[in-house]
N, C-alpha and C positions, 0 to 999 in steps of 0.2 A: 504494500500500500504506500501511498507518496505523503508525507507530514510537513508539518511548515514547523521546524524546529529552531527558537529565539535561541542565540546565543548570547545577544547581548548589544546595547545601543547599535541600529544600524546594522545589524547582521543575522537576518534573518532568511533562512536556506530552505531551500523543497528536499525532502531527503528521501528515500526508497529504503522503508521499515520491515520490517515483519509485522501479521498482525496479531495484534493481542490476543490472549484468550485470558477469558474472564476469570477471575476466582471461584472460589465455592459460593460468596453471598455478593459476588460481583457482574456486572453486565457489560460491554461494548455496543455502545454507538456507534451511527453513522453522523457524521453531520454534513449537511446536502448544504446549508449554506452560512458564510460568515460574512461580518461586517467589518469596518472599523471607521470610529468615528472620526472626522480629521480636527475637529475642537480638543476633544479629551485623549486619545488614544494615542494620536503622531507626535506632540510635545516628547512623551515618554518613550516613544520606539526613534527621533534621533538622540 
């Protein structure tokens, strides 16, 4: 599966993960779609 993996101000990578498997009282999502706001969210990601 392809991840968006933050490393850190400014560096953030598509990576090709393996996919999880859940725990005993655990679950895996899909998430079909993200945001980001450019008020709150860009300040903190440069």
């Amino acid at each position: 599966m392809k991840a968006a993996v933050y490393y850190g101000p400014g560096d953030m990578r598509i990576e090709e993960r393996r996919k999880p498997q859940p725990g005993v009282d655990g679950a895996v999502v899909k998430v079909k779609d993200c945001g980001v706001c450019s008020f709150i969210d860009v300040p903190g990601w440069e």
